[in-house]
One Martini backbone bead per residue (centre of mass of N, CA, C, O) as a GRO file, in nm:
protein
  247
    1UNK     BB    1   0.056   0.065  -0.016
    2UNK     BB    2   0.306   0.231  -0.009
    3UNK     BB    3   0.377   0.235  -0.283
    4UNK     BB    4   0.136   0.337  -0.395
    5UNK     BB    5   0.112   0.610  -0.279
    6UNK     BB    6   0.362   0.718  -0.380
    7UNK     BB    7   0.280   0.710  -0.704
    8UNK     BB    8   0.072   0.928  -0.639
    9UNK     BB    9   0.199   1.170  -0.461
   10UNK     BB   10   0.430   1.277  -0.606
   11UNK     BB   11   0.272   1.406  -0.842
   12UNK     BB   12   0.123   1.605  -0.644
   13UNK     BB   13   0.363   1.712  -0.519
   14UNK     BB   14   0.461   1.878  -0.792
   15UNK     BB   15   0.183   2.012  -0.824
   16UNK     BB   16   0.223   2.201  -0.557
   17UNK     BB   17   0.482   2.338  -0.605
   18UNK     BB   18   0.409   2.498  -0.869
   19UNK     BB   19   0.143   2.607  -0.698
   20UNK     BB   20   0.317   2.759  -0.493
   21UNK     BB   21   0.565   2.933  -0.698
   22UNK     BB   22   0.275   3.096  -0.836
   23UNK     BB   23   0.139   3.189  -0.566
   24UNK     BB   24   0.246   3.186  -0.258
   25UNK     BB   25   0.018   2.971  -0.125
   26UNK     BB   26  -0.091   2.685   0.060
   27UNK     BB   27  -0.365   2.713   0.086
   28UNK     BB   28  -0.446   2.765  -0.212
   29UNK     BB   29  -0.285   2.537  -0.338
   30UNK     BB   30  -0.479   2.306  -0.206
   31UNK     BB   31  -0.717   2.480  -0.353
   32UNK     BB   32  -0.653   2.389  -0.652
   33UNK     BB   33  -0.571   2.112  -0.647
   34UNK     BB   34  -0.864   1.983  -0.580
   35UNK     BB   35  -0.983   2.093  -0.840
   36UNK     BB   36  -0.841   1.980  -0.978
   37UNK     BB   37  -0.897   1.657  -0.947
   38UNK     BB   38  -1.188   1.689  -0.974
   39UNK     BB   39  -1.212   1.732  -1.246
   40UNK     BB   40  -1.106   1.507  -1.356
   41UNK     BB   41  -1.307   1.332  -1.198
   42UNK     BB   42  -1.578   1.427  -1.360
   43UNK     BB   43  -1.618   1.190  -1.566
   44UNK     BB   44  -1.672   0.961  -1.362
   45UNK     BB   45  -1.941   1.058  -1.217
   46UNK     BB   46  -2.084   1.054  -1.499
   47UNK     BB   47  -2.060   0.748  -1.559
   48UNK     BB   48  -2.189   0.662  -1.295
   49UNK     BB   49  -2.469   0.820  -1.312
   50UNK     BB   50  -2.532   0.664  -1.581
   51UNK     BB   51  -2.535   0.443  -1.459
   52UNK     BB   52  -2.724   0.406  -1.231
   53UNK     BB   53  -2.966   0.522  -1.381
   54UNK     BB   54  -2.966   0.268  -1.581
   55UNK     BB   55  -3.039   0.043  -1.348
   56UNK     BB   56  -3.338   0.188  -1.274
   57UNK     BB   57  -3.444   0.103  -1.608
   58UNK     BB   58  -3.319  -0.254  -1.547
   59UNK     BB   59  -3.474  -0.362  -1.320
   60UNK     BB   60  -3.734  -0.448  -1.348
   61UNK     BB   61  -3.667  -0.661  -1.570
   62UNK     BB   62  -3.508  -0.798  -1.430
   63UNK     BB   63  -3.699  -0.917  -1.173
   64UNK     BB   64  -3.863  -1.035  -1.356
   65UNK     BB   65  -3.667  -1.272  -1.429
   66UNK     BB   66  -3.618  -1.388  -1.140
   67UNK     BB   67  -3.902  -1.477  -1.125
   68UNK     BB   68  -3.934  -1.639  -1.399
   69UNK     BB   69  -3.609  -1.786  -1.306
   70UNK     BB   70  -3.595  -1.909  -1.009
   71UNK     BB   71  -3.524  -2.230  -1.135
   72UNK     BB   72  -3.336  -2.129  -1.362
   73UNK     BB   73  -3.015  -2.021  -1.336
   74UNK     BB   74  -2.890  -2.071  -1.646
   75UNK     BB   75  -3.132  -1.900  -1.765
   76UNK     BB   76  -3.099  -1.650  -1.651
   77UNK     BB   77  -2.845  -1.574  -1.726
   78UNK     BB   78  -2.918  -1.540  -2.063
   79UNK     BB   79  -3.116  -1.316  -1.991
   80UNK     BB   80  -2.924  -1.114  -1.891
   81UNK     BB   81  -2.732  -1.135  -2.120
   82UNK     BB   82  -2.987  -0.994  -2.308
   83UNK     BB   83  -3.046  -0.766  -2.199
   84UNK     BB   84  -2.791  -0.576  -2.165
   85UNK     BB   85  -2.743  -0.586  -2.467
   86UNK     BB   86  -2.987  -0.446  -2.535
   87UNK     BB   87  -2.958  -0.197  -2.323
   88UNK     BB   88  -2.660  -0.115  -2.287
   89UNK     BB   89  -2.518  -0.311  -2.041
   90UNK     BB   90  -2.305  -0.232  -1.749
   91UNK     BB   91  -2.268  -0.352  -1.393
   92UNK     BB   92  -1.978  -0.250  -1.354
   93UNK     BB   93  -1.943   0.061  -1.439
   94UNK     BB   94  -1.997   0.164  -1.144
   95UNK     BB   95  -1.703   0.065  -1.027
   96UNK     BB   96  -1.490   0.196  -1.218
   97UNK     BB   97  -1.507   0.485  -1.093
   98UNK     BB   98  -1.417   0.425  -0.808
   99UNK     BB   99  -1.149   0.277  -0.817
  100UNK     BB  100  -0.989   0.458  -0.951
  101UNK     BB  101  -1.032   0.707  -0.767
  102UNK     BB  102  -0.943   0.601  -0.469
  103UNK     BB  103  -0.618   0.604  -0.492
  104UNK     BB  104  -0.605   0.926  -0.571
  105UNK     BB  105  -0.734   1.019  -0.278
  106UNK     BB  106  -0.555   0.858  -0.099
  107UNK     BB  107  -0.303   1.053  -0.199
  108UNK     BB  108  -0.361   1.271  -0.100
  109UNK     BB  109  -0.431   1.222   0.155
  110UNK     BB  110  -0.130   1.137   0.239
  111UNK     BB  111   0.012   1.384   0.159
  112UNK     BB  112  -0.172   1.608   0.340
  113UNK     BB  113  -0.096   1.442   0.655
  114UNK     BB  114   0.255   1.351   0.522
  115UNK     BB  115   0.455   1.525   0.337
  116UNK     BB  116   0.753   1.458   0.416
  117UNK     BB  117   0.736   1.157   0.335
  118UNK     BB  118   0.734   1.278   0.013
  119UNK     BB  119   1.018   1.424   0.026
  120UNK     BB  120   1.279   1.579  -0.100
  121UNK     BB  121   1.573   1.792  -0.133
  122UNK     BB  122   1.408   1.943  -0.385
  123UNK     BB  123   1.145   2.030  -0.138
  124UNK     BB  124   1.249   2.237   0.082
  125UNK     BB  125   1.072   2.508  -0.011
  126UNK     BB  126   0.803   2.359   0.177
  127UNK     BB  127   0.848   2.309   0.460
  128UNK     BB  128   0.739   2.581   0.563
  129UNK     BB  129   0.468   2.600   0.434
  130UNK     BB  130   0.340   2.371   0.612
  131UNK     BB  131   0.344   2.671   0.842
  132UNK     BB  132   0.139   2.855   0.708
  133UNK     BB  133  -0.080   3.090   0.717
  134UNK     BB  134  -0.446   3.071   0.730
  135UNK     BB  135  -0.641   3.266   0.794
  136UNK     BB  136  -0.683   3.172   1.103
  137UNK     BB  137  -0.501   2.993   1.045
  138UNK     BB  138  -0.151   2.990   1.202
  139UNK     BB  139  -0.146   2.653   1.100
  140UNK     BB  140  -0.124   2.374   0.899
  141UNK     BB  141   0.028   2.158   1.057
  142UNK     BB  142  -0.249   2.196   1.229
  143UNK     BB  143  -0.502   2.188   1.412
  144UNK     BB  144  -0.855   2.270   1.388
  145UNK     BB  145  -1.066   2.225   1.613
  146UNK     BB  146  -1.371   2.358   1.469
  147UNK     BB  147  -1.440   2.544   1.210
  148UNK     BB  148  -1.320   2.293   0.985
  149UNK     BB  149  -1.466   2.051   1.098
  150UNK     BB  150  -1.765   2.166   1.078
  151UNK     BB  151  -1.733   2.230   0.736
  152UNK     BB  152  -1.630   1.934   0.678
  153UNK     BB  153  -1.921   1.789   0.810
  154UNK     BB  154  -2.134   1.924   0.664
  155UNK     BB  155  -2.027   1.905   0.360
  156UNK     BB  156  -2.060   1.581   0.405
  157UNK     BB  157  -2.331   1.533   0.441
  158UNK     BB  158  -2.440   1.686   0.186
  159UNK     BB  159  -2.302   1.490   0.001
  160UNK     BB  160  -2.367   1.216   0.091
  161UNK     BB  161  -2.681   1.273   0.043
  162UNK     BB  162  -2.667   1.289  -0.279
  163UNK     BB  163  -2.545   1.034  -0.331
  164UNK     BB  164  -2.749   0.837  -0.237
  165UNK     BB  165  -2.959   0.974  -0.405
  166UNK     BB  166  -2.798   0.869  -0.689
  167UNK     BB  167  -2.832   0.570  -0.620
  168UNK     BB  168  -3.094   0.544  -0.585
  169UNK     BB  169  -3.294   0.281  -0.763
  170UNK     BB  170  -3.543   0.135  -0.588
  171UNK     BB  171  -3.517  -0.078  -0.462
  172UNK     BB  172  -3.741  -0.378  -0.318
  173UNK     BB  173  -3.524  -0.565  -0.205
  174UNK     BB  174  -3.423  -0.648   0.059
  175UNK     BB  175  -3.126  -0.582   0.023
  176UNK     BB  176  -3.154  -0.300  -0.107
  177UNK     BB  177  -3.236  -0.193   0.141
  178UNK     BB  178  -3.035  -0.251   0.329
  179UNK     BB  179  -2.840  -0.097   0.207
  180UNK     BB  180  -3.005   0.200   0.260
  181UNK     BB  181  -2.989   0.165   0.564
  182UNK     BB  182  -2.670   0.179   0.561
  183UNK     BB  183  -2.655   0.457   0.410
  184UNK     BB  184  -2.856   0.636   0.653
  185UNK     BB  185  -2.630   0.600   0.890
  186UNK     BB  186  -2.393   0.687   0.722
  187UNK     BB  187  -2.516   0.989   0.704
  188UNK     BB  188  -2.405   1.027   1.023
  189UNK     BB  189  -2.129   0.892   1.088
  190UNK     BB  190  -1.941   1.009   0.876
  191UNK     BB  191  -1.941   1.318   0.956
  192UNK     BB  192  -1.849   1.249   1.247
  193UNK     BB  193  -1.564   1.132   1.171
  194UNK     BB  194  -1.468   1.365   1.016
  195UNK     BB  195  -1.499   1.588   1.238
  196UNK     BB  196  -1.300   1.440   1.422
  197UNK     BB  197  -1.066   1.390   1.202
  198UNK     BB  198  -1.019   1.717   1.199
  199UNK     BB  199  -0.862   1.761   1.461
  200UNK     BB  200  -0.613   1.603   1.404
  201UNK     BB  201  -0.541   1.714   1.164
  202UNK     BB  202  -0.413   1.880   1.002
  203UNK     BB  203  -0.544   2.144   0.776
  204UNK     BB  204  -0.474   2.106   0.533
  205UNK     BB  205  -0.630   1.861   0.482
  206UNK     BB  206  -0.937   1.978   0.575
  207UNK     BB  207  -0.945   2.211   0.346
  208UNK     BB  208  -0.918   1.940   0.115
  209UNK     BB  209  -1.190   1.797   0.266
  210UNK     BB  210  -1.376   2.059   0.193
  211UNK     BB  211  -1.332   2.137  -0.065
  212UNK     BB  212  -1.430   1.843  -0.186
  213UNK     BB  213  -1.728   1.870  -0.084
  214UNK     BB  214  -1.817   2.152  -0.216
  215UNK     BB  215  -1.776   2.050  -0.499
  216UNK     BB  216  -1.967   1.771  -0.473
  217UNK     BB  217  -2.203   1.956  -0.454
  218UNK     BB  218  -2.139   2.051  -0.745
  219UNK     BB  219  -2.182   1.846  -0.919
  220UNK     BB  220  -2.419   1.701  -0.827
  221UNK     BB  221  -2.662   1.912  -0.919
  222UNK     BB  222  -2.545   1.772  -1.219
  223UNK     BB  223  -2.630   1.530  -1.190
  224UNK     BB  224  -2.900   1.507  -1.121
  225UNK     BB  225  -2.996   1.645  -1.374
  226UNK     BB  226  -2.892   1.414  -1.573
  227UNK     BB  227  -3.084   1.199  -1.433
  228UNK     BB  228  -3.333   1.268  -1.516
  229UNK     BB  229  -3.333   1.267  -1.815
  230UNK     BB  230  -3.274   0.997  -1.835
  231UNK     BB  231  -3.505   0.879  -1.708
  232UNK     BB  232  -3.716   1.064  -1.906
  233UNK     BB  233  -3.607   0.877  -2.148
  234UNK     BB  234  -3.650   0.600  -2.060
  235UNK     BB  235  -4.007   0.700  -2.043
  236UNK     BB  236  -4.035   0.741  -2.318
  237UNK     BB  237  -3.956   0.487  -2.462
  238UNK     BB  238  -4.160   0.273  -2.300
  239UNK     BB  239  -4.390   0.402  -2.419
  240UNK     BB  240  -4.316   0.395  -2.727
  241UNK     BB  241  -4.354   0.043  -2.695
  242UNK     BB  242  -4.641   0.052  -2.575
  243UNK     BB  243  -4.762   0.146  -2.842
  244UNK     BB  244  -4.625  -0.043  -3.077
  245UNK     BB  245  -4.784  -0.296  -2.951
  246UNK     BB  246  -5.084  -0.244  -2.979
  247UNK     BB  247  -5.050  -0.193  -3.301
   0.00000   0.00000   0.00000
């Protein structure tokens, strides 16, 4: 894990580097980092955001195979996969962008936790930056005990309830269910261990978690959008597949 996060970690440190030469500012280079970061990562959201919308739309198709073929294990096999085909789907692509994005923020979080430890010689003059002021907060290098930490909370609850609300399909099987249910649960918690470790960590890295996640706030508000579309143009769709049946 310490070499992938290395592999990852160093070339943000690079460009963290950069971002603070041109800017001259650490709080700064940080939200501008985590811009570009999330920017780059805003096509892998959009492609989730239409797996999972596509999954809406052809989840009743499945439940209804999985009834008529619940003693026919092979034949459901069969029907599932001509079923994907019909419909342009592959269940697996909601996890592909999960996946790619996941070691990316690991080594941000990584790198803006203990910068030192990826640091060579020719980042010296770095060393000094994460100790620099930034609005209130009077080293970066240090936690801070409330006022970071609460914005870094409010803005995960708030990311997280949008999230939740865009991958929710509507399952009605115990599962969908049950899953529901602890996300529901995690939209409480979650929030509240960012809260909690957000006092102990640099501001650095809560900086980078709170803009972060005000970020996602808006990204979210932009996929809800796509998500609506996606979804209005599957029930155009079905209506008129409905109409040319009765004809």
């Amino acid at each position: 894990m310490y070499t992938l996060l290395t592999v990852i970690a160093k070339p943000l440190l690079w460009i963290l580097e950069l971002l603070y030469g041109l800017i001259g500012n650490y709080g700064i280079a940080i939200i501008v980092l985590t811009l570009i970061v999330k920017l780059c990562l805003y096509p892998l959201y959009i492609k989730q955001t239409k797996s999972m919308a596509k999954m809406s739309t052809v989840q009743p198709k499945m439940q209804a195979l999985q009834n008529r073929y619940a003693n026919d294990k092979e034949m459901l096999n069969v029907k599932m996969a001509e079923l994907y085909k019909e419909e342009g789907f592959n269940p697996m692509s909601g996890c592909l962008p999960m996946i790619i994005q996941m070691p990316i923020i690991m080594g941000l979080f990584a790198l803006l936790r203990n910068p030192l430890m990826y640091m060579d010689e020719e980042s010296s003059s770095m060393i000094f930056a994460f100790h620099e002021k930034f609005l209130w907060i009077d080293d970066l290098s240090q936690p801070d005990k409330w006022i970071l930490p609460i914005i870094a909370g409010v803005a995960t609850f708030i990311a997280f309830t949008m999230n939740r609300l865009l991958q929710d399909n509507g399952g009605a099987d115990a599962q969908a269910q049950q899953m529901n249910s602890m996300m529901k649960m995690m939209q409480y918690i979650f929030p509240l261990m960012i809260l909690w470790l957000a006092r102990t960590y640099p501001s650095g890295l809560s900086v980078y978690w709170a803009v972060s996640q005000i970020i996602q706030i808006g990204f979210n508000i932009h996929l809800t959008t796509i998500r609506k579309k996606i979804r209005k143009e599957a029930e155009i769709q079905e209506l008129k597949e409905k109409l040319s049946k009765k004809k």
